[in-house]
TIVEX-228535 format. One record per residue (C-alpha): residue in one letter; x, y, z. Coordinates in pm, 1 decimal, always signed. Example, Ala and Ser with C-alpha at 12.3 -4.5 7.8 and 13.67 -1.06 7.14 Angstrom:
<rs>
<r><rest>A</rest><xx>+1230.0</xx><yy>-450.0</yy><zz>+780.0</zz></r>
<r><rest>S</rest><xx>+1367.0</xx><yy>-106.0</yy><zz>+714.0</zz></r>
</rs>
This chain:
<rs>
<r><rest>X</rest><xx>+0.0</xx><yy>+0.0</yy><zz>+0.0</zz></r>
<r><rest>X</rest><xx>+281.4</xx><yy>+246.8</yy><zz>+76.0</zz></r>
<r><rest>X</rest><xx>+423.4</xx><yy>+212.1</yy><zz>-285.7</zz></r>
<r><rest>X</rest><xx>+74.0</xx><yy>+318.4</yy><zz>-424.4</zz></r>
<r><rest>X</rest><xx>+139.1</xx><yy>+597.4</yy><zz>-209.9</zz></r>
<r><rest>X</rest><xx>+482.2</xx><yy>+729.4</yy><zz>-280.8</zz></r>
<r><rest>X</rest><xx>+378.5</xx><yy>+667.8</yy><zz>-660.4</zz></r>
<r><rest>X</rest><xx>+80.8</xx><yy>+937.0</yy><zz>-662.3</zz></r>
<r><rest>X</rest><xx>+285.0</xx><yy>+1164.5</yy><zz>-404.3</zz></r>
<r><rest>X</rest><xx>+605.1</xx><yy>+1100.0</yy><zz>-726.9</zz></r>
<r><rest>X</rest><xx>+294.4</xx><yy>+1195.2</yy><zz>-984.6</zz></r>
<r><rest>X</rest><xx>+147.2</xx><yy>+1471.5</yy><zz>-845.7</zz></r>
<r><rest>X</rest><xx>+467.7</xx><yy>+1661.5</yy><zz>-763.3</zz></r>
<r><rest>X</rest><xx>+511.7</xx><yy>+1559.2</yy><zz>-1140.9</zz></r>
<r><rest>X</rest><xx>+264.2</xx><yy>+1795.8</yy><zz>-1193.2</zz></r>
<r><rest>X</rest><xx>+363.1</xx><yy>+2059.4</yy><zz>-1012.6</zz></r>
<r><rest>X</rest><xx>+686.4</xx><yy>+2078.7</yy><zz>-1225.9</zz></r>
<r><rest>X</rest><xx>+500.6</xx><yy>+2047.8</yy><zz>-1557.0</zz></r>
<r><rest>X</rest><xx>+278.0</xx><yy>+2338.4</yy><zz>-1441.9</zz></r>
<r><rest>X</rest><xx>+560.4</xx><yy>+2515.0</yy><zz>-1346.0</zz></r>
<r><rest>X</rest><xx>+753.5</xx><yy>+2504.8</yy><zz>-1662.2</zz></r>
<r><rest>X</rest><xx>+413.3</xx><yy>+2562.1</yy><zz>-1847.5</zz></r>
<r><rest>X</rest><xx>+330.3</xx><yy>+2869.9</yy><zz>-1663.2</zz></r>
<r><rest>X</rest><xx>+657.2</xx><yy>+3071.9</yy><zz>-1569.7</zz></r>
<r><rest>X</rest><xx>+811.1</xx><yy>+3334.9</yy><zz>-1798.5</zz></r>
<r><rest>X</rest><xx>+1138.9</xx><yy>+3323.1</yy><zz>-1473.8</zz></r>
<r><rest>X</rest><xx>+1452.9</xx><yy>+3076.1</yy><zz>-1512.5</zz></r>
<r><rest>X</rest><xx>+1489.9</xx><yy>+3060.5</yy><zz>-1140.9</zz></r>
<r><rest>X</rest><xx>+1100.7</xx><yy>+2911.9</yy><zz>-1142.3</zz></r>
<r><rest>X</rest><xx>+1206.2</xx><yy>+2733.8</yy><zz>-1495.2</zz></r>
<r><rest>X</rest><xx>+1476.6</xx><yy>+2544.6</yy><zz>-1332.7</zz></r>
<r><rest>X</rest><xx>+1307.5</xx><yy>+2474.3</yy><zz>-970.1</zz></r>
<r><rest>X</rest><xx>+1036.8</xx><yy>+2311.1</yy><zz>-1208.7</zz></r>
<r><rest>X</rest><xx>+1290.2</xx><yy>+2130.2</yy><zz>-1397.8</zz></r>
<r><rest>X</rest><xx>+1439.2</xx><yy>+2024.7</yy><zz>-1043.9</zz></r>
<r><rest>X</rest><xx>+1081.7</xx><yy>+1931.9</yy><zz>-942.8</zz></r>
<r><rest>X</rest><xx>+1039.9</xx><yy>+1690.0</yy><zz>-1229.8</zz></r>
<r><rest>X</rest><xx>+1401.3</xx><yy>+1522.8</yy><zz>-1146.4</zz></r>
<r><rest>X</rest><xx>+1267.5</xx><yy>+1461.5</yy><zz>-801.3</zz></r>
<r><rest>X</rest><xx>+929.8</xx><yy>+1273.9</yy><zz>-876.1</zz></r>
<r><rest>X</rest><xx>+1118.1</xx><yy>+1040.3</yy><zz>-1134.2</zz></r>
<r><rest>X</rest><xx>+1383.2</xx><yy>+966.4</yy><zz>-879.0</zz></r>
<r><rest>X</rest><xx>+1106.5</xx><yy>+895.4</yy><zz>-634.5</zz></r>
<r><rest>X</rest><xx>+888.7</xx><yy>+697.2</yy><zz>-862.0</zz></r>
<r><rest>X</rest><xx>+1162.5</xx><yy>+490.2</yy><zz>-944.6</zz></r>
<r><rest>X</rest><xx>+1315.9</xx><yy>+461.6</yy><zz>-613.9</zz></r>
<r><rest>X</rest><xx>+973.2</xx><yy>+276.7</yy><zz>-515.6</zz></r>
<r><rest>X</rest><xx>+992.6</xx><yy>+61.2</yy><zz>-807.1</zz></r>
<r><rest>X</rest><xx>+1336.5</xx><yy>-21.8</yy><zz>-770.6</zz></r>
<r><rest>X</rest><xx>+1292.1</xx><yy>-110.6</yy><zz>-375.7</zz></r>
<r><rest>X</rest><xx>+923.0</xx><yy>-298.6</yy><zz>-416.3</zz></r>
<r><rest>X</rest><xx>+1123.3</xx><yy>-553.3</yy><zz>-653.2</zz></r>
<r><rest>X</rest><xx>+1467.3</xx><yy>-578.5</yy><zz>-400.2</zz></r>
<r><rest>X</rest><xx>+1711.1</xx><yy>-445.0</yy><zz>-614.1</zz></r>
<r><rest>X</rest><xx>+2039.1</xx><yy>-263.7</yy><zz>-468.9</zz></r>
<r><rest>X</rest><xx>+1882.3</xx><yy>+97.2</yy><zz>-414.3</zz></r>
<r><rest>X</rest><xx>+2287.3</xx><yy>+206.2</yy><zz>-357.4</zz></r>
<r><rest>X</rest><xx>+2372.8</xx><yy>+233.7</yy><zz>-681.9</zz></r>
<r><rest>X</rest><xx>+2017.1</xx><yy>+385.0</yy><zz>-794.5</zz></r>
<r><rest>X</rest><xx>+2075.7</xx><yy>+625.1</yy><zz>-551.0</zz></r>
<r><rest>X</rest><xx>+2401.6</xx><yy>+782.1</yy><zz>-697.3</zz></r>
<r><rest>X</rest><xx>+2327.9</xx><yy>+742.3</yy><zz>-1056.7</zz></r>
<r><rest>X</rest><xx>+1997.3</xx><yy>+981.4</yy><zz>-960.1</zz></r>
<r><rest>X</rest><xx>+2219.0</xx><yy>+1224.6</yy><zz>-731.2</zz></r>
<r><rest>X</rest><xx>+2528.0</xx><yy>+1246.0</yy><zz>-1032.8</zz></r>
<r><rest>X</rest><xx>+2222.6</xx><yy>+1351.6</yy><zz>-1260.5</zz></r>
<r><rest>X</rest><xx>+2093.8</xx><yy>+1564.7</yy><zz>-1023.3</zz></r>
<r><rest>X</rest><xx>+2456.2</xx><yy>+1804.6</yy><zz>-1020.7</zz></r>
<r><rest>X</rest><xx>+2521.4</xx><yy>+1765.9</yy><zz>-1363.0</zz></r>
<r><rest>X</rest><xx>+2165.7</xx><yy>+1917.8</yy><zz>-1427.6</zz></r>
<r><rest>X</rest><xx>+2296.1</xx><yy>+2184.1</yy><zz>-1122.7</zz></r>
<r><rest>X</rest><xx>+2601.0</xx><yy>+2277.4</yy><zz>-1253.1</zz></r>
<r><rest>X</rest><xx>+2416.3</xx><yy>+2364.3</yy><zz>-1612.9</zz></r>
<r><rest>X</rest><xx>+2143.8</xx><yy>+2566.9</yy><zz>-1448.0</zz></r>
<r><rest>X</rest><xx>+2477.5</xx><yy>+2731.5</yy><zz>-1249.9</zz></r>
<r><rest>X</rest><xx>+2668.1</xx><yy>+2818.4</yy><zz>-1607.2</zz></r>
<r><rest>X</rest><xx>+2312.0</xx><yy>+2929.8</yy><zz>-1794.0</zz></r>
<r><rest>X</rest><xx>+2227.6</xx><yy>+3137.2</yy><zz>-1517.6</zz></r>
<r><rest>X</rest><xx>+2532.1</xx><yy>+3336.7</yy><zz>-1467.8</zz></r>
<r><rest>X</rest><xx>+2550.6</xx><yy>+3379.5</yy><zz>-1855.3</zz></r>
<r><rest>X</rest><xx>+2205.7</xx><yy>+3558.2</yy><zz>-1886.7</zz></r>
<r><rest>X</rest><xx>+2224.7</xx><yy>+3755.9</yy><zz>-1590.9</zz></r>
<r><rest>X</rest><xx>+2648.3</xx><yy>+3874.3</yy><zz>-1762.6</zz></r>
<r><rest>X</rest><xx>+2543.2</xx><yy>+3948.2</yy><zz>-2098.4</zz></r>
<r><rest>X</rest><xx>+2257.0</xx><yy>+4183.4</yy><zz>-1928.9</zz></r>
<r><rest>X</rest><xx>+1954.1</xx><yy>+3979.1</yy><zz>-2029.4</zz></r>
<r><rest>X</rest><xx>+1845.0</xx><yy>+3875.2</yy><zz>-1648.7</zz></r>
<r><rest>X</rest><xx>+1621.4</xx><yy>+3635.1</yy><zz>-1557.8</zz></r>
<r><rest>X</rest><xx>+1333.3</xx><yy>+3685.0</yy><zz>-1815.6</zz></r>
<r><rest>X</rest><xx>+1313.4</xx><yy>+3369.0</yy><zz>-2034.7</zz></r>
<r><rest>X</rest><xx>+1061.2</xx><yy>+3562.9</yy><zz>-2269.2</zz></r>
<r><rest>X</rest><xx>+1368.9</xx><yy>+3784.6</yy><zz>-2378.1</zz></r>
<r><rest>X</rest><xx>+1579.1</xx><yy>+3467.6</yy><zz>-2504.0</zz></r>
<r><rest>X</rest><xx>+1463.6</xx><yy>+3562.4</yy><zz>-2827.7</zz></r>
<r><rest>X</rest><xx>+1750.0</xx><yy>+3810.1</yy><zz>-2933.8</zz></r>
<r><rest>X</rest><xx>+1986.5</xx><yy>+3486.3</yy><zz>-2923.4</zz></r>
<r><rest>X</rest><xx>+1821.4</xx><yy>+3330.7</yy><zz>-3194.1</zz></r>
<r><rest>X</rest><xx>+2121.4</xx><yy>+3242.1</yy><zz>-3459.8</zz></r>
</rs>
């Protein structure tokens, strides 16, 4: 019973990321949805990966080396918008169109 649980608590903050990216003109909000959407798939298949008895270990740091890769790029985009003077404002990304 708790896996049905931890599944709709990984799907609905699912949804709260997709609504978040869907809605938000901000990066900082852009990237907390993005970050949102890393979490419920880590959680959904943390409780798939533990109901079946596999070694959650290695799960584990495959999810948290994702996790600062995707960090690190968030890191670099953000301080390049906010140096060349564009700031945080994803609906001005247009000017960098090749």
């Amino acid at each position: 019973m708790i896996v049905l649980y931890m599944i709709i608590i990984g799907f609905a903050i699912l949804a709260a990321g997709i609504s978040g990216i869907a809605t938000s003109k901000n990066f900082l909000v852009i990237m907390f949805s993005i970050e949102l959407i890393i979490i419920a798939a880590s959680l959904i298949g943390l409780t798939l990966y533990s109901s079946y008895g596999g070694d959650i270990i290695l799960l584990l740091i495959s999810i948290w080396s994702i996790a600062s890769v995707e960090l690190i790029a968030a890191i670099a985009l953000y301080r390049y918008l906010v140096k060349s003077g564009n700031g945080l404002d994803v609906s001005k990304l247009s000017k960098y169109k090749g």
